[in-house]
LUMMARTOR-289872 format. One record per atom (N, C-alpha, C): x negated, y, z. Coordinates in steps of 0.05 Angstrom, whole numbers, plus 5000, padded with zeros to 4 digits. Layout:
BEGIN
XYZ/...
This chain:
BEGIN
800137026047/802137026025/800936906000/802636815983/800636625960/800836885945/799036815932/797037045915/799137025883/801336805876/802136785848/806036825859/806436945886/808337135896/808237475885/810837405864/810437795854/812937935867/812938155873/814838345881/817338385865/818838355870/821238445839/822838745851/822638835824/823039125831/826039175816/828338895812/830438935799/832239055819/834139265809/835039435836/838739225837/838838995814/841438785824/839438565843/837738585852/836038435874/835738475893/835738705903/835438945924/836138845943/840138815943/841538855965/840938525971/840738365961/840138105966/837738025998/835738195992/833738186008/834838356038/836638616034/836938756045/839938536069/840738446054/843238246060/840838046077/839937846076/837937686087/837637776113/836038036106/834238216135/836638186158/839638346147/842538406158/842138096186/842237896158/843437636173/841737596198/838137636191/837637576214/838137796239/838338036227/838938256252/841738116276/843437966258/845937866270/844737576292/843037486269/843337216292/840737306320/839137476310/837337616327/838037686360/840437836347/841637996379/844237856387/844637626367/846237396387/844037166414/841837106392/840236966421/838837166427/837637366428/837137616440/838437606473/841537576476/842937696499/842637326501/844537146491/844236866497/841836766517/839436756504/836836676518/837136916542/836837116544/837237296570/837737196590/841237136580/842837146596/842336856610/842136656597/841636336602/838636346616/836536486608/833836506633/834336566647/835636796652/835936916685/837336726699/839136616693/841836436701/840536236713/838336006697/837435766699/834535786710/833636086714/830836106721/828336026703/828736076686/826535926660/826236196660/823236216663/821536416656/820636416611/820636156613/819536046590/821736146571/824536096578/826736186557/827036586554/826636616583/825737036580/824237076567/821936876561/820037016542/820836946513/822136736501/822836686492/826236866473/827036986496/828937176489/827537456488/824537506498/823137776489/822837666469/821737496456/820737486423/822937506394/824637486413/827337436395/828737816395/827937926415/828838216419/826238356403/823138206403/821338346381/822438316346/824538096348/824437976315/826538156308/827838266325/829038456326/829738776316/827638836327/826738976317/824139066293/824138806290/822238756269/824338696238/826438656242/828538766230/829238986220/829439156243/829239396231/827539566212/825439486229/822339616216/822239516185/822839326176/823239166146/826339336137/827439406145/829939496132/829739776122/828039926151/827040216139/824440156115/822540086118/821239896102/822539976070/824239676074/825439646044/826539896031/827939996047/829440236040/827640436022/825340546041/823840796027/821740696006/820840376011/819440295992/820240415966/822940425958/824540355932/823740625920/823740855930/823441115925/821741145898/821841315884/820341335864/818941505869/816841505847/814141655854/815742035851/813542195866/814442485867/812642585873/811842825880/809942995873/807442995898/808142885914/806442775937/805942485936/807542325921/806542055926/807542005888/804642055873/803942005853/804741725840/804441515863/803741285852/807141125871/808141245875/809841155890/810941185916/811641045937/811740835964/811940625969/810340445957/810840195963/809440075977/807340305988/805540186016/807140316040/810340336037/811440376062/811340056069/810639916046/811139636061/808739516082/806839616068/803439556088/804239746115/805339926110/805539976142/807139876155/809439816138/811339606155/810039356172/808339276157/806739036162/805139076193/804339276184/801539366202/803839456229/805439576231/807839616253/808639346260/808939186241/810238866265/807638746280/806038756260/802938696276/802738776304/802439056303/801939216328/803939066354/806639076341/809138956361/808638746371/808238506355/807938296366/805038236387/803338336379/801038426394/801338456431/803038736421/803538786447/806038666463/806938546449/809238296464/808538006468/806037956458/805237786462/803337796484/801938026484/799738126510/802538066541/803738206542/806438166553/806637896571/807337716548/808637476555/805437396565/803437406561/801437156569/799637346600/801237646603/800137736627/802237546650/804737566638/807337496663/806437226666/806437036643/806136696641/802936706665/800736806668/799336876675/799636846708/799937096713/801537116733/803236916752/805136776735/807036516749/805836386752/803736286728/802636016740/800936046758/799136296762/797236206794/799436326809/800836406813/802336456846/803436156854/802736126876/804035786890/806435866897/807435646896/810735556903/811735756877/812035886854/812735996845/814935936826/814035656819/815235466795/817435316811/819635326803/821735186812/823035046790/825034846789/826134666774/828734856763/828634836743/830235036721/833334826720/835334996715/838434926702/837434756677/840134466673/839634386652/840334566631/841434826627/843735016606/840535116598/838835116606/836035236595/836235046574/835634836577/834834576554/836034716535/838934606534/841334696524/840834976495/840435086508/840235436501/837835466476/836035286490/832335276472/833535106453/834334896451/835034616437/836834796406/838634956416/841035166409/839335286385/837735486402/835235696388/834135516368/832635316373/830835236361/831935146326/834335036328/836134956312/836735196287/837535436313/838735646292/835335756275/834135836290/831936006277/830735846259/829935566257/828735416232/831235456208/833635506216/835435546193/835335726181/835135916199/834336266192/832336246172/830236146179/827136066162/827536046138/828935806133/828935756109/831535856092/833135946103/835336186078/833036446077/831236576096/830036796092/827236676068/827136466078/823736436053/825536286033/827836266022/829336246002/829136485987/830536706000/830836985983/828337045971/826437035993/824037225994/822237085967/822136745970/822236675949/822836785921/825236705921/827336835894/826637225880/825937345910/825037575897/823037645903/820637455906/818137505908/817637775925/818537815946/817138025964/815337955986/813538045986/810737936010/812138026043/813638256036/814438326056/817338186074/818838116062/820637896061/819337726074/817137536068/815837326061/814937346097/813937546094/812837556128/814637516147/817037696139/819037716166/820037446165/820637216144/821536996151/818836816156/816736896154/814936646168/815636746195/815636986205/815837076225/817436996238/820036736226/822336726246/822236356241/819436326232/819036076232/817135946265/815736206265/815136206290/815336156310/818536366302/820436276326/821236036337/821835896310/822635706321/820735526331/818435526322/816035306342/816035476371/816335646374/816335786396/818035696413/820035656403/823135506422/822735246418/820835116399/820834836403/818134786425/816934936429/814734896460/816135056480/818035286480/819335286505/821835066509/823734946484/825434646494/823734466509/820234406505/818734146513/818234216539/817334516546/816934596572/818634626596/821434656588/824434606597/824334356609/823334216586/824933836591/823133816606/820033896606/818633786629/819433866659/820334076654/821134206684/823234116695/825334016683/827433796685/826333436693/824133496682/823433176691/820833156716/821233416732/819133476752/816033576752/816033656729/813533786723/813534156717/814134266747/815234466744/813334726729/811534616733/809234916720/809934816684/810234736680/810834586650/812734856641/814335086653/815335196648/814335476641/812135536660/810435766654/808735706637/807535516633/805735436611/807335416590/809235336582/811235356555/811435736539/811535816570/811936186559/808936266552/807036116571/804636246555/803236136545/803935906517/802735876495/805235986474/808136136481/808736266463/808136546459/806236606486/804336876484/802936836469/801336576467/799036636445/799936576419/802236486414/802736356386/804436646373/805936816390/806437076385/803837256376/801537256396/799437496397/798437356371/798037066362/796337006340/797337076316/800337126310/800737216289/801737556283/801437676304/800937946308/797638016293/796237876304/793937956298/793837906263/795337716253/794737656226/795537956212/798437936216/800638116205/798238406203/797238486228/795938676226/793738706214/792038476218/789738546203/789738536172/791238456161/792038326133/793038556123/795138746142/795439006124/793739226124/793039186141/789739356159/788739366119/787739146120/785039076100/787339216067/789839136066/791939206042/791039616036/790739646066/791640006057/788540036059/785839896063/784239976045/783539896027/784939916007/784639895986/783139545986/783839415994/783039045987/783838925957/782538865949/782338755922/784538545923/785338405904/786738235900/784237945897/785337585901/784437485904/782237445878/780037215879/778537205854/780837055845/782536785841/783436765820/785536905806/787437145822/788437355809/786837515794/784937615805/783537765784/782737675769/782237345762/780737195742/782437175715/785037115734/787737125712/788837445696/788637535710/788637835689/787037905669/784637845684/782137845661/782437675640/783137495644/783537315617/785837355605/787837465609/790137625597/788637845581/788137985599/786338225579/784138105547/783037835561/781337745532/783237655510/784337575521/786937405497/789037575484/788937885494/789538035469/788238135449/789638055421/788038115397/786538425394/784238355387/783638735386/781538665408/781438525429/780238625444/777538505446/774638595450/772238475446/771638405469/771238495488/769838445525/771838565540/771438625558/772538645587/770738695604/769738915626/769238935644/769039165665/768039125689/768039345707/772039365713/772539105715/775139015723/775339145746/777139295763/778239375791/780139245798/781339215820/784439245832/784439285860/787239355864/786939345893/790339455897/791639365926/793939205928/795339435932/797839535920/800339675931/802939585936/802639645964/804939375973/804839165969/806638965951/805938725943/806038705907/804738985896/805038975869/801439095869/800039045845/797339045833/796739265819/794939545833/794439745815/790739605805/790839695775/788939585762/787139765752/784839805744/783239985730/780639805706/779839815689/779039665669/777839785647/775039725638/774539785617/774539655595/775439675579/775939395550/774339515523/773139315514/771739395482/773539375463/772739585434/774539525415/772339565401/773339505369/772139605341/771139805344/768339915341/768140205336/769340305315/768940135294/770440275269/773640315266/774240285291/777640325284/777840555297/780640635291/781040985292/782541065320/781941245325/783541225349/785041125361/787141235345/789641105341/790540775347/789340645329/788640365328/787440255357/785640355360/784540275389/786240365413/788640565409/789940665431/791840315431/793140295412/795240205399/793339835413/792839835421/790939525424/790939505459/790239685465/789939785497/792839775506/794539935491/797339895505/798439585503/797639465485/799139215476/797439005501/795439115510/793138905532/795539025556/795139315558/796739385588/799539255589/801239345558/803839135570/804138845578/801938615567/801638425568/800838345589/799338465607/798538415644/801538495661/802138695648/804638785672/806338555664/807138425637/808938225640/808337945649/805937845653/804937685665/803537725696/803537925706/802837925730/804638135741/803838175770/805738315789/803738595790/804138725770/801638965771/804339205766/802739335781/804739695781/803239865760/801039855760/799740025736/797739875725/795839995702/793439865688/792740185680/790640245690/788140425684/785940375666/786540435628/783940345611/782540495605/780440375592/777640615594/777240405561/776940525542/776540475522/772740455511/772540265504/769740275503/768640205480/767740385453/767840245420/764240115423/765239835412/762639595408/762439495367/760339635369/759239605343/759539315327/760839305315/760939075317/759238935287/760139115270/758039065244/755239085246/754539365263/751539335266/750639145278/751939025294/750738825317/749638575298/752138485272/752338335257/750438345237/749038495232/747538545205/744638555228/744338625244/742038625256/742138315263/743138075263/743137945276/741737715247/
């Protein structure tokens, strides 16, 4: 996910994302039954596996809708800081899925291709069907990384790369079709299992990426570079350091120690710190800022010098 993608937490945004997810749930469990029904029919193994990935995106739908839903929750007396790492588990749940639907497809693809005589010449309505898919799901793609765009959710962001997938997925099971149509019948089991691996490869991302989010993973160096220099460029403030962060959901909890005047009064130094903290949250995608006030001599330093 690009690292200058912020979360928007406006609740007239909401249903926008929530509307998106809807659409793909609809066109999901239309080629869902479609590819099914058209593999079994035409004997394309390549298009069944192809309609399992479409029944994982599926439900990978859902899992983003419960997701979005409890993310929104406000903090309460067990979850201090929120829920917005319902979304890292969301993550870490499609991971797992695709994983194991991808293990799936490349045991069966496996399987077909060493058994002899196994591979037979497929219905042209396979072509047909993939050609169909391939069409709709790059469309899907890009209205879903439109929204996700527009409201900066990482989580969003995934489920439509996720259906970008798809469609390379249906564009190597259409090529594996046409070859099996043009007498190169194993061309068909091999189509299903490099969409095993192109499934299992981005399972493994999804997972390991939220894996590393819920322990506590820092944000990138040039995000953190850019906060930090937000923090210097408020007035009042002398240094900066012993900078933290680390990711909730797709918003930035922060921790920071900043110098001020020793000689200024509490007060004053409180009043400098807030004006640094509001200035990060409005320039970055941060959920909190944690300061630690640190007074730097600044006359002595000057007269000794």
């Amino acid at each position: 996910m690009n690292p200058s993608v912020q979360f928007s937490t406006d609740p007239d945004e909401l249903p926008a994302g929530r509307r998106s997810t809807l659409v793909s749930v609809a066109v999901n469990i239309t080629l869902t039954m479609a590819q099914a029904v058209a593999g079994i029919y035409s004997g394309s193994q390549a298009l069944i596996a192809d309609s399992i990935h479409s029944l994982s995106d599926l439900i990978s739908d859902f899992v983003v809708l419960f997701a979005g839903r409890h993310s929104q929750k406000a903090a309460d007396a067990d979850h201090a800081y929120g829920h917005l790492r319902y979304e890292n588990a969301a993550s870490l749940m499609l991971g797992v899925l695709l994983l194991l639907v991808g293990a799936g497809m490349l045991w069966s693809a496996v399987l077909k291709i060493q058994a002899p005589h196994s591979s037979a010449p497929v219905h042209v309505l396979a072509l047909w069907v993939a050609l169909a898919a391939l069409v709709i799901k790059e469309s899907l793609f890009r209205y879903m990384f439109a929204v996700a765009t527009r409201l900066r959710s990482g989580m969003l962001m995934a489920n439509a790369w996720h259906a970008r997938s798809d469609a390379a997925s249906s564009l190597v099971v259409a090529l594996g079709i046409g070859g099996n149509l043009l007498g190169f019948t194993k061309l068909d089991p091999i189509a299903a299992l490099i969409v095993g691996l192109m499934v299992s490869r981005m399972g493994l991302k999804f997972f390991w990426n939220a894996l590393q989010d819920l322990m506590d993973r820092a944000v990138s160096a040039p995000e953190s570079e850019a906060i930090e220099q937000t923090l210097r460029n408020t007035p009042g403030i002398l240094g900066v350091h012993d900078l933290r962060t680390r990711k909730m959901g797709d918003l930035i909890s922060v921790d920071v120690h900043l110098e001020v005047n020793a000689l200024l009064t509490v007060a004053q130094g409180h009043e400098i710190l807030q004006e640094a903290e509001q200035r990060v949250r409005a320039q970055h995608n941060v959920l909190d800022v944690l300061t630690h006030m640190d007074p730097l001599w600044v006359d002595v330093e000057h007269r000794g010098a």
